[in-house]
N, C-alpha and C positions, 0 to 999 in steps of 0.2 A: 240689207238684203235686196234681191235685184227680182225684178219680177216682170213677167211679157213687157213688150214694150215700150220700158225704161230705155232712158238715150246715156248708150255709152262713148264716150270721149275717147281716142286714140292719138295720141300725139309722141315727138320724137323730140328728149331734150339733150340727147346725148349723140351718140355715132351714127355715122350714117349706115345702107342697108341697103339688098336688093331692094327694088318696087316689087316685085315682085313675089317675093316672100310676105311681105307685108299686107299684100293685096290678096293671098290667102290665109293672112289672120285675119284680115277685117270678114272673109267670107267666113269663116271657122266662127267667130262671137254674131255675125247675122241667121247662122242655123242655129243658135242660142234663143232666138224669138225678140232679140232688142234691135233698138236702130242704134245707127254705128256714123257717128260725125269723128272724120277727120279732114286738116286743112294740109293740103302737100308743103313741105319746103325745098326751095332749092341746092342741093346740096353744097356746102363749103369746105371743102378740103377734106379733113377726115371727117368731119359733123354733120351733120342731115342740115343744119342751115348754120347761118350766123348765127353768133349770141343772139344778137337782139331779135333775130328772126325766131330762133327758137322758144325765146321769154315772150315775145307778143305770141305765137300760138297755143301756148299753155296759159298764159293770162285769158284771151281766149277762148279755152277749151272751159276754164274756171266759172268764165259767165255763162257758158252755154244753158245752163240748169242738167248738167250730166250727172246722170246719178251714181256713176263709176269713171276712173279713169286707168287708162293701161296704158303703158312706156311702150313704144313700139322695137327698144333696141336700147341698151347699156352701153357699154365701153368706155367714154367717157365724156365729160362734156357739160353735167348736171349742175356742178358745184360751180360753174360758172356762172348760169342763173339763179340758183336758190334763194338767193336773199334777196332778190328781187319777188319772190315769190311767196314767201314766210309770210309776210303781214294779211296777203289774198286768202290764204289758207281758215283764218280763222272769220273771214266774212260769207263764207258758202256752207248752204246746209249740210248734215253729217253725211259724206260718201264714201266711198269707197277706191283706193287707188291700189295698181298692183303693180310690180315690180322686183328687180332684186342685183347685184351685184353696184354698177353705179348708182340706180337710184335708193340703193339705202340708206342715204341720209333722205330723200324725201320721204319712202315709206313711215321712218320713223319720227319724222318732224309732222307730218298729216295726225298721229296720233297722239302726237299731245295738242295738237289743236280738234283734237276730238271726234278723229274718224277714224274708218277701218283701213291698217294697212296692212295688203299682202305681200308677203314674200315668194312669190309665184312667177311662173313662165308669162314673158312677154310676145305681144305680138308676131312678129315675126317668126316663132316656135312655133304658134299652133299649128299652121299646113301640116307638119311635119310628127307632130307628136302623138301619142298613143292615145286610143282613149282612156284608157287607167287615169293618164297624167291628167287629162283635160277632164275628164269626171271629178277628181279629183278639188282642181278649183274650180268646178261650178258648183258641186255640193257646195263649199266655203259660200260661193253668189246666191244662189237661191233659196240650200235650204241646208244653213248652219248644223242642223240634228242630226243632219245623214253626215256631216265632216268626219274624215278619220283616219290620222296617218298612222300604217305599223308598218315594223320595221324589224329586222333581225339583231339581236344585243350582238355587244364586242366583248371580248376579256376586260375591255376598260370601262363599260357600264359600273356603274355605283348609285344604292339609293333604289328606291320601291315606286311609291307616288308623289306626287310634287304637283300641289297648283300656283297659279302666276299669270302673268303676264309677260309674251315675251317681246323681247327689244334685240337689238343687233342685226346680222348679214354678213355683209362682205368684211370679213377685217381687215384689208388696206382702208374700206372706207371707214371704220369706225375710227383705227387709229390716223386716219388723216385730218380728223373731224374734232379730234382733241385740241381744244385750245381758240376753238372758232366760235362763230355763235350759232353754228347748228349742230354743238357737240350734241351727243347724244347720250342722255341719263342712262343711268343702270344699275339705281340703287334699289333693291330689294326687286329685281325682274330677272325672269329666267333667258338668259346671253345665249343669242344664238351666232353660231360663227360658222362661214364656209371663204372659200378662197380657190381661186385657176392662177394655174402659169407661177406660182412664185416660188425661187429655191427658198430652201430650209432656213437659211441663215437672214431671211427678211421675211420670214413667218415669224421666227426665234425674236428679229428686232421687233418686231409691232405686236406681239404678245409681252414684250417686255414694257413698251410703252401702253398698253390698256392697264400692266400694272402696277407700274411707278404713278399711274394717274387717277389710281382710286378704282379702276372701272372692275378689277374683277374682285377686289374683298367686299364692295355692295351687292353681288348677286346671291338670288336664294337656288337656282342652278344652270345648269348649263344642258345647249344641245348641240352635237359638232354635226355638221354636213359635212357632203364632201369636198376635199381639197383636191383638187384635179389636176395632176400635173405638179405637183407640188414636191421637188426632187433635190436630193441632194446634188450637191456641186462639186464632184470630184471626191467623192465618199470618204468625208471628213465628218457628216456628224453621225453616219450611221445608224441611224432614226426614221422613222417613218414621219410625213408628218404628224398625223394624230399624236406619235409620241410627244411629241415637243409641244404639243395643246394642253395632251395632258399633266405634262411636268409641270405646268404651271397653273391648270386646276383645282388638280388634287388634295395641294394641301389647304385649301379652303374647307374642305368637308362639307360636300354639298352633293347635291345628287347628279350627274351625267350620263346622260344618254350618247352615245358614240356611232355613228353609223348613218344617222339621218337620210335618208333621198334627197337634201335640201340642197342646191348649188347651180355649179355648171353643166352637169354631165346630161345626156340627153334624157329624158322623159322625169326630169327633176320633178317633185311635188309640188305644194302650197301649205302654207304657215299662216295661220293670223295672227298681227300685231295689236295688241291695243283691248283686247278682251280676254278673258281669262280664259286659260286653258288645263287641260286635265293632262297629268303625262303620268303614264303609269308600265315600271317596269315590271312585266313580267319573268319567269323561268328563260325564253327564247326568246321573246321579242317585247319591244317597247310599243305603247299604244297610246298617241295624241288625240283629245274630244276637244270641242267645248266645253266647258268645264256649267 
């Protein structure tokens, strides 16, 4: 939990970005009441810096003594660093990192080395986002008891209450992440999954690879975000995507929430990874606590 004056860490391990969006996140988390350390990189092509430039700033960021850390921008670029990073992660006291589509593999690598990780809106959002969405993850920062995401059910909600812990994000990253050494577990945790920009038919393939690979007969349930842009190609599978999530849910018989605010689309919410959470479907709508 984060409190006045704690030093939060900003750093960019992925795609590069206006400065200037960025430089109204950092103002957005300093009307927050913390200090805010970030080290500029010079951009490299599509990356906010080189590899190496990018792994020495988050190496970096790791010693600062930050009590939180936030991705300033996704796309891609993460998984290039990582394992140079993995072993750092378990020599720094318990904190806090937020993120979500690329850095899902560190959101969920940070929590089994025993910290809080969020699935939240990154830096460069904030300028731009409501305060719903930003109340949102600071309740998560400050004061855990106030957290609380609801949300309207789908026809494909299934299941009441459900506590866990959940794991998952983006699923290109999850199913990219199979077979490496920052796969990501997902035996008896509730799989959360969202996805932009990808046709049907490479939703279809990397739901088919989470479960030739074990990952979704270990979960106790499921929660979909949203898939943005996620469209058929020439209206052959005539499916939504949720349908095609759900096809290959279901017959686990597990409980699903459908609909989530979790993703790309603008004023997206926050998730915590790594502590247990309360999901409870109601008659209209589903409601995520602390558990």
């Amino acid at each position: 939990m984060l409190k006045t004056g704690d030093l939060v860490s900003v750093f960019s391990p992925s795609g590069h970005f206006e400065v200037d969006r960025l430089k109204s996140g950092i103002k957005e988390i300093e009307s927050w009441g913390v200090k805010v350390a970030y080290e500029g990189l010079e951009q490299s092509g599509y990356f906010a810096g080189t590899d190496a430039a990018r792994s020495k700033q988050l190496k970096t960021a790791l010693n600062s003594g930050s009590n939180a850390f936030i991705a300033a921008r996704g796309g891609f670029g993460l998984n290039k660093i990582i394992e140079e990073i993995a072993p750092l992660l378990k020599e720094i006291p318990p904190s806090i990192f937020i993120g979500f589509s690329d850095l899902t593999p560190l959101i969920n690598l940070v929590v089994e080395a025993g910290h809080l990780g969020i699935h939240g809106p990154m830096a460069v959002q904030y300028g731009t986002f409501s305060k719903i969405a930003l109340n949102n993850l600071k309740a998560l920062l400050f004061d855990p008891s106030q957290y609380e995401l609801r949300f309207p059910n789908t026809p494909f909600n299934v299941g009441t209450t459900i506590e866990g812990k959940v794991v998952g994000g983006n699923l290109c990253m999850l199913a990219d992440s199979i077979g490496t050494p920052t796969e990501i577990p997902t035996n008896n945790r509730i799989l959360l999954l969202e996805e932009v920009g990808e046709p049907l038919y490479r939703v279809d393939r990397m739901m088919l690879q989470l479960k030739r690979a074990g990952k979704l007969n270990q979960i106790k349930g499921a929660i979909v975000g949203q898939f943005t842009n996620c469209q058929d190609t020439g209206a052959l599978y005539q499916k939504e995507a949720i349908e095609v999530i759900r096809d290959y849910l279901t017959p686990f018989d597990i409980p699903l929430a459908f609909g989530a605010p979790l993703g790309h689309e603008k004023d997206s919410m926050s998730l915590p990874l790594g502590v247990p959470i309360k999901m409870e479907m109601g008659e209209d709508s589903t409601k995520i606590t602390i558990a």
